[in-house]
ZADO-1210 file (C-alpha; in nm, 4 decimals, padded with zeros to 6 digits):
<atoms>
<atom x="14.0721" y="11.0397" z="00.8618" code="UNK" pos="1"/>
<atom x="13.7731" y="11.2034" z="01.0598" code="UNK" pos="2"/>
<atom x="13.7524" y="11.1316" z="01.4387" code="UNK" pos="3"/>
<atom x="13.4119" y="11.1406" z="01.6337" code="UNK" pos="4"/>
<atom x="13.2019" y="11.0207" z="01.4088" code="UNK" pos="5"/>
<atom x="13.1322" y="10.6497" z="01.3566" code="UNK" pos="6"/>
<atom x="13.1558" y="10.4466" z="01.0268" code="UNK" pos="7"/>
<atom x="12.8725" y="10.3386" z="00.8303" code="UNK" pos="8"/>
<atom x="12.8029" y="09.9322" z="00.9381" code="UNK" pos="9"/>
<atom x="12.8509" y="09.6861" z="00.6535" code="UNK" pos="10"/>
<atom x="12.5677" y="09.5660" z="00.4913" code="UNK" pos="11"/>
<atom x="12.5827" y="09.2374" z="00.5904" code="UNK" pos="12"/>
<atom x="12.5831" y="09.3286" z="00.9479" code="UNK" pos="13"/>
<atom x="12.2957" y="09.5553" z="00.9546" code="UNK" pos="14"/>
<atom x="12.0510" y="09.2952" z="00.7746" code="UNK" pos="15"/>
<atom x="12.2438" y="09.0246" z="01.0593" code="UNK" pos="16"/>
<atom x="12.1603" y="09.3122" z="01.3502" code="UNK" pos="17"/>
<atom x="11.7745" y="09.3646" z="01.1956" code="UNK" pos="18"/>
<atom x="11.7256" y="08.9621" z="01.2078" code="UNK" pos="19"/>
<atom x="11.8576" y="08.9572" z="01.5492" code="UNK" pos="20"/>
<atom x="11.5841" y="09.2474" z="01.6366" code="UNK" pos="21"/>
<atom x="11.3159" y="09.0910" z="01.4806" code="UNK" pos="22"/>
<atom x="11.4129" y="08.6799" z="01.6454" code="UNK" pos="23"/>
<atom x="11.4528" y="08.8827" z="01.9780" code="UNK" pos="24"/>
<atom x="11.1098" y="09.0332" z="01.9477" code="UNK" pos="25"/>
<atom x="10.9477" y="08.7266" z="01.8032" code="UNK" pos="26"/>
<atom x="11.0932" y="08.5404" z="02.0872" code="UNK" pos="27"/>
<atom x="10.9620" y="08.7959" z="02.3677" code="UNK" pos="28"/>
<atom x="10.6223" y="08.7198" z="02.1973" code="UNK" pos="29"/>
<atom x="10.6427" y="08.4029" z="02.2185" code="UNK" pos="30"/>
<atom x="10.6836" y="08.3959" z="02.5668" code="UNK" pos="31"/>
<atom x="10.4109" y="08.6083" z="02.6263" code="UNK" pos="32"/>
<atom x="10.1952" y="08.4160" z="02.4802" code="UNK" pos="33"/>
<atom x="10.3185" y="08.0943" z="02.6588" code="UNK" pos="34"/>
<atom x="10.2559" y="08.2731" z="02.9907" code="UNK" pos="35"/>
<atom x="09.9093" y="08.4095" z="02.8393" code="UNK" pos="36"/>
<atom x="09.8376" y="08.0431" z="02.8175" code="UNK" pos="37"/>
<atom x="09.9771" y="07.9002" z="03.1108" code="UNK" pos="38"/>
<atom x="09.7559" y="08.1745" z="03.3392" code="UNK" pos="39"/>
<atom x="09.4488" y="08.0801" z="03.1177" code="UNK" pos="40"/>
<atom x="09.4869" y="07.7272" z="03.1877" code="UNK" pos="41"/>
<atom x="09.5652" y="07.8002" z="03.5404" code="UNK" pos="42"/>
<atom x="09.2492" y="08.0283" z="03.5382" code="UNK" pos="43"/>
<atom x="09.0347" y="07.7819" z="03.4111" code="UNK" pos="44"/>
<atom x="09.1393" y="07.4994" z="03.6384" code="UNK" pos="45"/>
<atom x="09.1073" y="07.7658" z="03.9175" code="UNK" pos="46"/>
<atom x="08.7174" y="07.8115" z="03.8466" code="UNK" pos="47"/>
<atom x="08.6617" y="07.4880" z="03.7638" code="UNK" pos="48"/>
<atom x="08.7926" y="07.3357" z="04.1076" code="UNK" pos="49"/>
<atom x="08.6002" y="07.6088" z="04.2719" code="UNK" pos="50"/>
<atom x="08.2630" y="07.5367" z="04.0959" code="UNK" pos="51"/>
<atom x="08.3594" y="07.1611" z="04.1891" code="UNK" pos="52"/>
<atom x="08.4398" y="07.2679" z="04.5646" code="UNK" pos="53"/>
<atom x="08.1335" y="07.4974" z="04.5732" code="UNK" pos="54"/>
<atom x="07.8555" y="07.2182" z="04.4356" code="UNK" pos="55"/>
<atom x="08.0069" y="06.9383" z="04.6293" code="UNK" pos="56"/>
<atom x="07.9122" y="07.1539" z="04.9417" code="UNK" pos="57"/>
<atom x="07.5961" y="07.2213" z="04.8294" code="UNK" pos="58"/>
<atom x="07.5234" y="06.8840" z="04.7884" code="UNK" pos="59"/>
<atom x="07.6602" y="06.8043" z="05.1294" code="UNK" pos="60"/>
<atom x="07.4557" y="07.0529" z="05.2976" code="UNK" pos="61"/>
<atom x="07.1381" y="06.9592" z="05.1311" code="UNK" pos="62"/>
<atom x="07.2077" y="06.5836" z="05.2525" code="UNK" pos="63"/>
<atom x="07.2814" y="06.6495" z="05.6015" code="UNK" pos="64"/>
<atom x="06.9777" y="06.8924" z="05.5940" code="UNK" pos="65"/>
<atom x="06.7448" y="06.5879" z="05.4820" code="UNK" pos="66"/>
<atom x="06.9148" y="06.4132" z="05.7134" code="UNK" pos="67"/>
<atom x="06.8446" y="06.6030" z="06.0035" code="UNK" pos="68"/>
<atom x="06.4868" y="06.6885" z="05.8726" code="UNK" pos="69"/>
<atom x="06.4214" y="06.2971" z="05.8264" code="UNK" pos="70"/>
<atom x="06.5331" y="06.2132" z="06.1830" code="UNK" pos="71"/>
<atom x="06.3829" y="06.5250" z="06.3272" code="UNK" pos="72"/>
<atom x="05.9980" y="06.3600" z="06.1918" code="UNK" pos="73"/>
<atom x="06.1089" y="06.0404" z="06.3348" code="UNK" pos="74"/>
<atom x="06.1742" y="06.1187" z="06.6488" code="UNK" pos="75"/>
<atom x="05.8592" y="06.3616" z="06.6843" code="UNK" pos="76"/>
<atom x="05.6216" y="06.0868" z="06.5424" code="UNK" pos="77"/>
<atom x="05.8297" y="05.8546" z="06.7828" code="UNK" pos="78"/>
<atom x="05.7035" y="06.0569" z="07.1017" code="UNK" pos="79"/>
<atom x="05.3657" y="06.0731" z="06.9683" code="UNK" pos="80"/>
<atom x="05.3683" y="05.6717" z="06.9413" code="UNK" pos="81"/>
<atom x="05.2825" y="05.6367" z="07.3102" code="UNK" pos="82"/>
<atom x="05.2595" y="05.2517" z="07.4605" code="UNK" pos="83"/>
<atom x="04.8905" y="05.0970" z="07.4443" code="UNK" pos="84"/>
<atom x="04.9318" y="04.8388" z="07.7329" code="UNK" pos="85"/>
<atom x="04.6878" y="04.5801" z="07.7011" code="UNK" pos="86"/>
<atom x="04.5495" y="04.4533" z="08.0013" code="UNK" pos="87"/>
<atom x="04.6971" y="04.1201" z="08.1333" code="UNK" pos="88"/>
<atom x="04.4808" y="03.7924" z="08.1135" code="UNK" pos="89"/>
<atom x="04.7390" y="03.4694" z="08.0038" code="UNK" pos="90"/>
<atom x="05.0369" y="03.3455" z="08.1229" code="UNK" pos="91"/>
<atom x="05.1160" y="03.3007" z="07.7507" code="UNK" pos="92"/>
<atom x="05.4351" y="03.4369" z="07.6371" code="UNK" pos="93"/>
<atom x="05.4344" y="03.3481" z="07.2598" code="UNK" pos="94"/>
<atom x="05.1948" y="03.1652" z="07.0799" code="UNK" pos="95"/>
<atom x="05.2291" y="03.0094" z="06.7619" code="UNK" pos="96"/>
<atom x="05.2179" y="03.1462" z="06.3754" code="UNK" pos="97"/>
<atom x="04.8593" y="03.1062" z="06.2364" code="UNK" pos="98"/>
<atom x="04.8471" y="02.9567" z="05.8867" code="UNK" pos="99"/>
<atom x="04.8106" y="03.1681" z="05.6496" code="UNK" pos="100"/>
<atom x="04.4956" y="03.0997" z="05.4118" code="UNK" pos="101"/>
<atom x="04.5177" y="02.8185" z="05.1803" code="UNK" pos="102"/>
<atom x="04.8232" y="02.6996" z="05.4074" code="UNK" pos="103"/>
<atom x="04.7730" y="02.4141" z="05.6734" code="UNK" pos="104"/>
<atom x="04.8042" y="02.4705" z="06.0074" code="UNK" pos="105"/>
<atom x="05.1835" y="02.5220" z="06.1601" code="UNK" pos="106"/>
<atom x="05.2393" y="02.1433" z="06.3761" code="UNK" pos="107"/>
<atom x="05.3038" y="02.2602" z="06.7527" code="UNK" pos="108"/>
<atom x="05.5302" y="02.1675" z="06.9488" code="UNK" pos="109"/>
<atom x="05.3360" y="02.1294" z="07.3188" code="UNK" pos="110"/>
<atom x="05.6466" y="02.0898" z="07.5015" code="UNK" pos="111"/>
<atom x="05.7821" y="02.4401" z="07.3608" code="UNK" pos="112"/>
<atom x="05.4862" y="02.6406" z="07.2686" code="UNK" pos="113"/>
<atom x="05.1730" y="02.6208" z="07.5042" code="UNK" pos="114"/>
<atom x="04.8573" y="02.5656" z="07.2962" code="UNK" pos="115"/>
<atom x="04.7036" y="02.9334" z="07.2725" code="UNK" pos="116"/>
<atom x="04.3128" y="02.9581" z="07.4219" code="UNK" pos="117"/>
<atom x="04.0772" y="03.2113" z="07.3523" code="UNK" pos="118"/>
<atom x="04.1716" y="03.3896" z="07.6368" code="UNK" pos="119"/>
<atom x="04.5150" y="03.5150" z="07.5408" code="UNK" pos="120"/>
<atom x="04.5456" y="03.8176" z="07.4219" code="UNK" pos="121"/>
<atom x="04.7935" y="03.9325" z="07.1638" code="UNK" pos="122"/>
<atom x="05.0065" y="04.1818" z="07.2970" code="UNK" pos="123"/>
<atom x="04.9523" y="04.5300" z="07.1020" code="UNK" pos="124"/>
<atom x="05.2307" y="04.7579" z="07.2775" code="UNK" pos="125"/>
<atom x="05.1921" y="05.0399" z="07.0106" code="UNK" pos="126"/>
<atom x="04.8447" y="05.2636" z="07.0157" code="UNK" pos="127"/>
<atom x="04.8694" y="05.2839" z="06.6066" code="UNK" pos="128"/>
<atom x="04.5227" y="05.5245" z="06.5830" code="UNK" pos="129"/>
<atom x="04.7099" y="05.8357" z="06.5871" code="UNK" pos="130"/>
<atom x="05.0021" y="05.6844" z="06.3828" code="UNK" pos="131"/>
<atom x="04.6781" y="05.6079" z="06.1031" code="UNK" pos="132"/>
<atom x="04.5499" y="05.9504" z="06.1802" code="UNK" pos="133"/>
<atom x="04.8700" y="06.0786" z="06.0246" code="UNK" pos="134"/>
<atom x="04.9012" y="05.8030" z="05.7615" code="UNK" pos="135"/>
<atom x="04.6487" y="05.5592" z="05.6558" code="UNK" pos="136"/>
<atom x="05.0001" y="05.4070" z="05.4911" code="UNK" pos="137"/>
<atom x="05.1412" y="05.3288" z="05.7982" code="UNK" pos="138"/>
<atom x="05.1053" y="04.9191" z="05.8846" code="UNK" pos="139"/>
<atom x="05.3914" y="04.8825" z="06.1558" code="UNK" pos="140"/>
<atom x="05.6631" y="04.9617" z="06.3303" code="UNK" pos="141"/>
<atom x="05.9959" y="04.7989" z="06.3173" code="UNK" pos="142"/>
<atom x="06.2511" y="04.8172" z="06.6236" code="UNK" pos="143"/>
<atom x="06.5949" y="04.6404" z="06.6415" code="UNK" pos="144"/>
<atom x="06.8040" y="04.6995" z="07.0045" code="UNK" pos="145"/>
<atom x="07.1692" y="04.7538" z="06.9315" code="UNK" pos="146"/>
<atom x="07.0945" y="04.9413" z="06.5642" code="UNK" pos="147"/>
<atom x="06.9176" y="05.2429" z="06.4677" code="UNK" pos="148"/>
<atom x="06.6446" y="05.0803" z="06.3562" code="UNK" pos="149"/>
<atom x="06.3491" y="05.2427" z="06.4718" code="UNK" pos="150"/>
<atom x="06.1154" y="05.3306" z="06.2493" code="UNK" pos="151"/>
<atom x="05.7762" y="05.3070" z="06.0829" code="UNK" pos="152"/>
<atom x="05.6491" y="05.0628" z="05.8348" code="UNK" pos="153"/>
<atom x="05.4756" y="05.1979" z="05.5267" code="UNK" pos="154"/>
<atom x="05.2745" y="05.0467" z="05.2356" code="UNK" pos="155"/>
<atom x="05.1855" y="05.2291" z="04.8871" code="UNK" pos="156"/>
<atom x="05.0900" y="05.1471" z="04.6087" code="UNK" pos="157"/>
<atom x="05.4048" y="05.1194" z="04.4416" code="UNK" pos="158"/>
<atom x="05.7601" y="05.0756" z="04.5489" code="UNK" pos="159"/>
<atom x="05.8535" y="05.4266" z="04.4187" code="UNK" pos="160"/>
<atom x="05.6679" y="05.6436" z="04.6748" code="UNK" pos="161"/>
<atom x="05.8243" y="05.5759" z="04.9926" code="UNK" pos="162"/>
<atom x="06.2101" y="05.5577" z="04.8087" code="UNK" pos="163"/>
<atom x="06.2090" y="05.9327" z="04.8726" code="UNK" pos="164"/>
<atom x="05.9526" y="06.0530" z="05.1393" code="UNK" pos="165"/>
<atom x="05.9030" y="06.0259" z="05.4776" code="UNK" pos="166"/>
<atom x="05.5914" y="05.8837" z="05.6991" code="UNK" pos="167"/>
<atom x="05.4177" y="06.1994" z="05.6190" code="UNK" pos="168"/>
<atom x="05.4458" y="06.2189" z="05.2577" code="UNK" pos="169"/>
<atom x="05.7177" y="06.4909" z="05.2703" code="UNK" pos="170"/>
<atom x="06.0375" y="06.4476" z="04.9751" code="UNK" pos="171"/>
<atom x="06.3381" y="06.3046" z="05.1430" code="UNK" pos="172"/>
<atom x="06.6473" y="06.1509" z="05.0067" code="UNK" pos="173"/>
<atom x="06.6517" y="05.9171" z="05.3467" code="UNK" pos="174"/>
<atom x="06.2967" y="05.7717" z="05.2145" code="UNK" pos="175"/>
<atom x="06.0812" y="05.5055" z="05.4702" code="UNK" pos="176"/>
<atom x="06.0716" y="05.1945" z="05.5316" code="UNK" pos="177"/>
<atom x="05.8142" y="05.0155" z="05.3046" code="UNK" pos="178"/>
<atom x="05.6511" y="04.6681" z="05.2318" code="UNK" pos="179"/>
<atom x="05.6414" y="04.5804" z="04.8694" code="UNK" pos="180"/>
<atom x="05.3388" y="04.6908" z="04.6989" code="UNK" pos="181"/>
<atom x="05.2885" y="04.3231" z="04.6212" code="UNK" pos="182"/>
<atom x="05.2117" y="04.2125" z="04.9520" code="UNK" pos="183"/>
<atom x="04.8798" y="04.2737" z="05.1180" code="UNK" pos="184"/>
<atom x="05.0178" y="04.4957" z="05.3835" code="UNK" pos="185"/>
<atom x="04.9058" y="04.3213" z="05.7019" code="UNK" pos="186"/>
<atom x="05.1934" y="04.1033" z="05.7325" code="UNK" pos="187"/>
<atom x="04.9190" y="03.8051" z="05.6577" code="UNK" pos="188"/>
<atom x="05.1784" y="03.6622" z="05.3315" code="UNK" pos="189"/>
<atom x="05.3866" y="03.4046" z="05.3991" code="UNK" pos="190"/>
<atom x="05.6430" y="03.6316" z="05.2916" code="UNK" pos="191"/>
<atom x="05.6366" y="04.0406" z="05.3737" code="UNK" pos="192"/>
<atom x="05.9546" y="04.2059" z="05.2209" code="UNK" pos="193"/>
<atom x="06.0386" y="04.5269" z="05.3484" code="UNK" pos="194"/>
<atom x="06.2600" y="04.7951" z="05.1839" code="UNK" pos="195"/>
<atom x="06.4761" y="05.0522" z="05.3336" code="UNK" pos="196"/>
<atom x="06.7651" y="05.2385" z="05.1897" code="UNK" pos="197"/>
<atom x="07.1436" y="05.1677" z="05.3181" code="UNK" pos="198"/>
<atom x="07.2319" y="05.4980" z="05.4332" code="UNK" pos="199"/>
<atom x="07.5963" y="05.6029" z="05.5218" code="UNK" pos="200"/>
<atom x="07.5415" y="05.7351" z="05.8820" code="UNK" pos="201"/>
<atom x="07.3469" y="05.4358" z="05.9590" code="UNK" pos="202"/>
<atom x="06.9899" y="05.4899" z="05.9274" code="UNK" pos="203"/>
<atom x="06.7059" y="05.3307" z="05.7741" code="UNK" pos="204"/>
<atom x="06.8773" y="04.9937" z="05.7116" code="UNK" pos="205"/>
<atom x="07.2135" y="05.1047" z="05.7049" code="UNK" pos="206"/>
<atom x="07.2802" y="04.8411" z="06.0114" code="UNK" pos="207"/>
<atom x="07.1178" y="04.5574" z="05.8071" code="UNK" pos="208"/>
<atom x="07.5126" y="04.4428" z="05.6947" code="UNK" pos="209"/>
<atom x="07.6119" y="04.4624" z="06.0648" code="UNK" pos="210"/>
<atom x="07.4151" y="04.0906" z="06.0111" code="UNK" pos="211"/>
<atom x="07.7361" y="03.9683" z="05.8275" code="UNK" pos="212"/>
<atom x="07.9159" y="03.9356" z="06.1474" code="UNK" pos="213"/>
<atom x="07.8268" y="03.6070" z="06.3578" code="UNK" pos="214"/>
<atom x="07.8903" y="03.7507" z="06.6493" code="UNK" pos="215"/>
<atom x="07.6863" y="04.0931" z="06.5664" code="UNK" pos="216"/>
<atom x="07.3954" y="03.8332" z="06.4962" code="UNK" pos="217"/>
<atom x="07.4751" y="03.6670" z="06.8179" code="UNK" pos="218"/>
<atom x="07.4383" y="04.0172" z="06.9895" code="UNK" pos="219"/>
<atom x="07.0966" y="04.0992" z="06.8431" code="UNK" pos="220"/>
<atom x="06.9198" y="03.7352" z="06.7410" code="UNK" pos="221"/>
<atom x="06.5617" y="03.9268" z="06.7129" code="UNK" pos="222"/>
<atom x="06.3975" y="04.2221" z="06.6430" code="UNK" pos="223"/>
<atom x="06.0169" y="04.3407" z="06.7345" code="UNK" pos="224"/>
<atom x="05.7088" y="04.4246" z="06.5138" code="UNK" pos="225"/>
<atom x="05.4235" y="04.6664" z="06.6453" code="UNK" pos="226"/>
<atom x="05.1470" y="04.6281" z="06.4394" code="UNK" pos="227"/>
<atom x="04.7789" y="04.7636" z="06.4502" code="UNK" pos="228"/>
<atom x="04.6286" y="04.3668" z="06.5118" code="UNK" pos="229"/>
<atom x="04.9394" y="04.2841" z="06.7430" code="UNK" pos="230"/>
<atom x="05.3165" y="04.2639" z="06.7743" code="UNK" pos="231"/>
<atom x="05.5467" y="03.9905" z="06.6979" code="UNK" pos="232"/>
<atom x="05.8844" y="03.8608" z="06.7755" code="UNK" pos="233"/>
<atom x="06.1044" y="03.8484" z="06.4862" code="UNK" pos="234"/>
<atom x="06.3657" y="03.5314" z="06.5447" code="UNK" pos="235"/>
<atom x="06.5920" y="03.6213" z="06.2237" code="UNK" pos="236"/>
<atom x="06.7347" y="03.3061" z="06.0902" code="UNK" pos="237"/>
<atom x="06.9360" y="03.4073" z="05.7527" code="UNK" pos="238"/>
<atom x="07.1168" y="03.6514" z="05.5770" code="UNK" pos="239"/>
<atom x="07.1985" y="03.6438" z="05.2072" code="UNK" pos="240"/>
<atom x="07.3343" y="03.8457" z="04.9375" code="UNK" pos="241"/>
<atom x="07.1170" y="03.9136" z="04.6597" code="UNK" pos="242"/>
<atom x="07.1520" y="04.0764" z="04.2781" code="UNK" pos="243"/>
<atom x="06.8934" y="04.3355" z="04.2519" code="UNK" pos="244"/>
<atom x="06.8849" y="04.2487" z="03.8553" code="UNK" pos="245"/>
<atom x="06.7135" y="03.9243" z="03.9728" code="UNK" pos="246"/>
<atom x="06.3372" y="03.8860" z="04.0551" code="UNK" pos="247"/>
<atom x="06.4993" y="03.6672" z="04.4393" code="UNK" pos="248"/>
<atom x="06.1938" y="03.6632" z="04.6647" code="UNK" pos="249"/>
<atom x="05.9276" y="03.5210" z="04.6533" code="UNK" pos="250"/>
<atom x="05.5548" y="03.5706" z="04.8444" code="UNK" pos="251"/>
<atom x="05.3679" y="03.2818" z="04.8756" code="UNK" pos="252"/>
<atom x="05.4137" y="02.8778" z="04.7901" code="UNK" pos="253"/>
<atom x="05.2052" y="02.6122" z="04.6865" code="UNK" pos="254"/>
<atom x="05.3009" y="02.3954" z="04.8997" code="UNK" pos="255"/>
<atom x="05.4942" y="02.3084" z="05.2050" code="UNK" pos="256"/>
<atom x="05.7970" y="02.1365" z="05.0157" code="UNK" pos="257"/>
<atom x="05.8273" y="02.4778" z="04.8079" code="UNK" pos="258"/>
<atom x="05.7984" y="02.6997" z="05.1681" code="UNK" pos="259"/>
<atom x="06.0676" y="02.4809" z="05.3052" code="UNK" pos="260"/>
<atom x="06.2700" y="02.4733" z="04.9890" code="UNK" pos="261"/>
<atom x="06.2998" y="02.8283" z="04.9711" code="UNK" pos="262"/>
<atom x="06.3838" y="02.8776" z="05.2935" code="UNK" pos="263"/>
<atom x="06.6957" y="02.5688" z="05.2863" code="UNK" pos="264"/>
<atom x="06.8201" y="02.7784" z="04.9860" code="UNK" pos="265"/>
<atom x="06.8701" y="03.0962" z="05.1816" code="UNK" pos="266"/>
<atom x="06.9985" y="02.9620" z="05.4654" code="UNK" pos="267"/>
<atom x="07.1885" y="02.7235" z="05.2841" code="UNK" pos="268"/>
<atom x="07.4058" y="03.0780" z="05.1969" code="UNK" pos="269"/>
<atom x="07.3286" y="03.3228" z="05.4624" code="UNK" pos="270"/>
<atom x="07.6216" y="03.5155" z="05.6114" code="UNK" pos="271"/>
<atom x="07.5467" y="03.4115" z="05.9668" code="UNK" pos="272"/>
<atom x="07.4289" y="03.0708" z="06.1221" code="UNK" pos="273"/>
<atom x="07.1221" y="03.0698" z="06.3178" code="UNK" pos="274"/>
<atom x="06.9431" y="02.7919" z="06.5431" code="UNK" pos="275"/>
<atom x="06.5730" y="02.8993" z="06.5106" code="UNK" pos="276"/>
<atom x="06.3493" y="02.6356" z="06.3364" code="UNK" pos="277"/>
<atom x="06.1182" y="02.7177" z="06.0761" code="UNK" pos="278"/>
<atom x="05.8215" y="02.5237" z="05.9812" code="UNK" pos="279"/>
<atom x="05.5327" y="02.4676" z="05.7316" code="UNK" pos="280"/>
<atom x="05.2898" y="02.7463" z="05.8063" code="UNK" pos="281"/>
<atom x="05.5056" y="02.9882" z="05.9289" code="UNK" pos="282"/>
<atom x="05.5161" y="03.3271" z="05.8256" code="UNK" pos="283"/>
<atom x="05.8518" y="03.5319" z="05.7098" code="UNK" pos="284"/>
<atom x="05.9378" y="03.9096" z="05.6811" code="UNK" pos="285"/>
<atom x="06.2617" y="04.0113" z="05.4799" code="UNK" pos="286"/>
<atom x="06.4666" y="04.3344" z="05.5083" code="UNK" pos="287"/>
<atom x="06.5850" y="04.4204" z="05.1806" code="UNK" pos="288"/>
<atom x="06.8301" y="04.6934" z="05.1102" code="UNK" pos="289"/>
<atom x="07.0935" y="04.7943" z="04.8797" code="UNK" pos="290"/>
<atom x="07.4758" y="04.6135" z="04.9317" code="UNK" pos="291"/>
<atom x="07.7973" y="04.7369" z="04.8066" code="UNK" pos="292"/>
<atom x="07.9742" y="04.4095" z="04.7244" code="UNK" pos="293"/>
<atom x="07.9204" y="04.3683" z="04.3949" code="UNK" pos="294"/>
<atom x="07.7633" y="04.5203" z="04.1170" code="UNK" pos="295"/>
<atom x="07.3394" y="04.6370" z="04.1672" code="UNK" pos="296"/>
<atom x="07.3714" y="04.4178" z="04.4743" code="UNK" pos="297"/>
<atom x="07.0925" y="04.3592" z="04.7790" code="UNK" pos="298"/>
<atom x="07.1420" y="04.2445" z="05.1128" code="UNK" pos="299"/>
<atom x="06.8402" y="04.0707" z="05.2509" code="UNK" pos="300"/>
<atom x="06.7739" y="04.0046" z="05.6303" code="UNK" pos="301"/>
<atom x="06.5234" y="03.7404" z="05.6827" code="UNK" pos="302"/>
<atom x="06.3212" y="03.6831" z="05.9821" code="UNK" pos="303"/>
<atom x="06.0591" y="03.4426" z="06.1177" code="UNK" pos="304"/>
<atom x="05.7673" y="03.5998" z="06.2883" code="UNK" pos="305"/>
<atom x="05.5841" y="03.4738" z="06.5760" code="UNK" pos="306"/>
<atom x="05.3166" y="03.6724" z="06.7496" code="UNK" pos="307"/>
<atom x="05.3550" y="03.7804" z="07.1212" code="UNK" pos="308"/>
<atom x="05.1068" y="03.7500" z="07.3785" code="UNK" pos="309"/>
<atom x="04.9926" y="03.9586" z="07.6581" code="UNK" pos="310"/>
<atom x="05.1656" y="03.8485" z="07.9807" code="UNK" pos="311"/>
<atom x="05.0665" y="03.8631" z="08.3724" code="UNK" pos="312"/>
<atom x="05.4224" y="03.8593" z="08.4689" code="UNK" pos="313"/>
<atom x="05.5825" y="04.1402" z="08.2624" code="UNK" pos="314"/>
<atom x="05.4304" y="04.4480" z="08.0843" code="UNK" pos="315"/>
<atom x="05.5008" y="04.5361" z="07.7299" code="UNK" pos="316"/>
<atom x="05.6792" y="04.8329" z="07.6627" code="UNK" pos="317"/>
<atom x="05.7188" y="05.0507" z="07.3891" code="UNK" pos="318"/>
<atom x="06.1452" y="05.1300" z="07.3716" code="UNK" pos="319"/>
<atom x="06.1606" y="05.5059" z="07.3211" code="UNK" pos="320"/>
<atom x="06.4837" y="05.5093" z="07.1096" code="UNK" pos="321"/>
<atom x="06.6582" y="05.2464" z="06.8747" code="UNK" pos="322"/>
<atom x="06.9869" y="05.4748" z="06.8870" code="UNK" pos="323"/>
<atom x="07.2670" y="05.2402" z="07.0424" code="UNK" pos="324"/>
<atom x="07.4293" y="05.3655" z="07.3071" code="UNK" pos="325"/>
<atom x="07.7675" y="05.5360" z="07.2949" code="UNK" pos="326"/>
</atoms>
C-alpha cells in the first residue's frame, strides 16, 4: 500500500463532480445575466424618468414664460390706456339700451330710467386712438373689480387668431379676449359673445367660474365696458353651463317672444340668481370660456348692457388694475 499519493476517483464521481462544475457555472451565469437585466431595466427607467422630469420642466418654464410675457403686454398697454374724461353736461347716470336695427324700441320705465335728451353725453372713460393705433382689432375693454379681469377686447376674422396671441399679434398660449367673428364687432348685436381661455393662475377668464358661487355674484353683480362709441354697465343676470359640442348661443331673434325665450332658458339654469330685468330691445354680451365639469364643457357668463352717461356729480375713471387685492 503506497502512502502520499491519492487514489484515482471512481468514475461515477468524476462525471457527478464535472456536472456539479458545469450546474455551478451555468448557475453563476445565470445570475449574471439576471443582474445584467435588472440594471438594464433599472437603466432604462432611470433615463426615461429623467427625459420625463427634464420635458415636464421645459414645458413649465415655457408656460410661466408666456405667462409673464402675456401679463407683462397687458400691463404696458394698460398704462398706455390713459382716461379720456368727457366733459360733464347731464345729470344722467344711465340711459337706456337703444334697439338694435330691425328691433323695436326697449319700453322705459320713467320712474327708473330718466328719458335720455340730446344733451347727454355717453360717458367714454377710455381714449381708444392709441389702443387702434396699436390694433385696428381692438373694439373694447373689459374690467371686472374683485377678478383679474382686465383686459382688451379683440375682433378677427376668425375665432382661431386671438386663441393664441396677444393684443399685438404676438404667439401666446394665454391668447386675448375676443368677440366671435360672427358678430359685427361694435357690440350693436343683440347678442356679443366673447371668448377667453380659463387659465389656471386666473387670468383671462379664469375667474368666470368664481360666478358659480351666489355669494361671489353677490360680491361683484356688474362689470364695465370701455368702448370707442362709449362705455356701458354690464348688470350680469345668468350663468350656465354649456357643451362646447353644441352650437348654444345665439345672435340675433326675430322677434321679441324668441329674445325673451332665450333669455328664460338660461336663466331658467344659471348657477346664480340675479334680480336685474331684461327686456325686449335690450342688448346682451356673453363670456364664454372653457369648464372642467364635464366632458368639452363651456361656462358662459351672461350680461345685460346698458350704456353710461356722462355725469356732473362724479367723474369717470379709468381703474388702473383689475388684480384683487391680497
Amino acid at each position: 500500500m503506497r502512502t502520499g499519493q491519492s487514489k484515482p476517483l471512481p468514475r461515477f464521481l468524476k462525471t457527478q463532480l464535472s456536472w456539479s462544475r458545469r450546474e455551478g457555472g451555468e448557475t453563476a451565469g445565470m445570475k449574471d445575466e439576471n443582474k445584467k437585466r435588472r440594471f438594464g431595466w433599472r437603466g432604462f427607467l432611470l433615463c426615461l424618468f429623467g427625459v420625463i422630469f427634464v420635458v415636464s420642466t421645459g414645458v413649465t418654464v415655457w408656460v410661466l414664460i408666456n405667462h409673464y410675457r402675456a401679463n407683462k403686454a397687458i400691463e404696458e398697454l394698460r398704462n398706455q390706456a390713459k382716461p379720456n374724461i368727457v366733459a360733464t353736461g347731464s345729470d344722467l347716470p344711465v340711459g337706456s339700451t337703444p334697439a338694435p336695427k330691425g328691433q323695436k324700441e326697449a319700453p322705459k320705465d320713467s320712474a327708473a330710467v330718466p328719458e335720455v335728451t340730446k344733451e347727454a353725453q355717453r360717458q367714454c372713460a377710455m381714449d381708444f386712438s392709441e389702443l387702434k393705433a396699436i390694433n385696428d382689432d381692438i373694439i373694447g375693454w373689459l374690467y371686472a373689480e374683485g377678478t383679474k379681469i382686465d383686459y382688451p377686447v379683440l375682433h378677427g376674422e376668425d375665432n382661431e387668431y386671438y386663441l393664441e396671441r396677444l393684443y399685438n399679434k404676438e404667439a401666446n398660449s394665454s391668447g386675448s379676449l375676443f368677440a366671435d367673428y360672427r358678430n359685427h364687432g361694435d357690440f350693436s348685436d343683440q347678442n356679443t359673445v366673447i371668448y377667453g381661455h380659463h387659465m389656471a393662475n386666473g387670468t383671462m377668464f379664469g375667474s368666470i367660474e368664481l360666478y358659480r358661487d351666489q355669494e361671489f355674484y353677490e360680491t361683484v353683480p356688474t362689470m364695465t365696458l370701455y368702448t370707442p362709441d362709449g362705455d356701458y354697465l354690464v348688470e350680469l343676470i345668468c350663468g350656465t353651463d354649456e357643451s362646447g359640442y353644441d352650437e348654444f348661443v345665439s345672435f340675433q331673434f326675430q322677434s321679441d317672444e324668441e329674445f325673451m325665450g332665450y333669455v328664460d332658458a338660461l336663466r331658467a339654469r344659471s348657477t346664480f340668481q340675479s334680480d336685474v330685468k331684461v327686456q325686449p330691445g335690450d342688448r346682451l354680451i356673453s363670456l364664454c370660456t372653457c369648464a372642467y365639469v364635464f366632458d368639452n364643457a363651456r361656462y358662459m357668463l351672461i350680461g345685460r348692457l346698458v350704456p353710461l352717461y356722462v355725469t356732473e356729480d362724479a367723474d369717470a375713471e379709468l381703474p388702473q388694475s383689475g388684480q384683487p387685492n391680497g
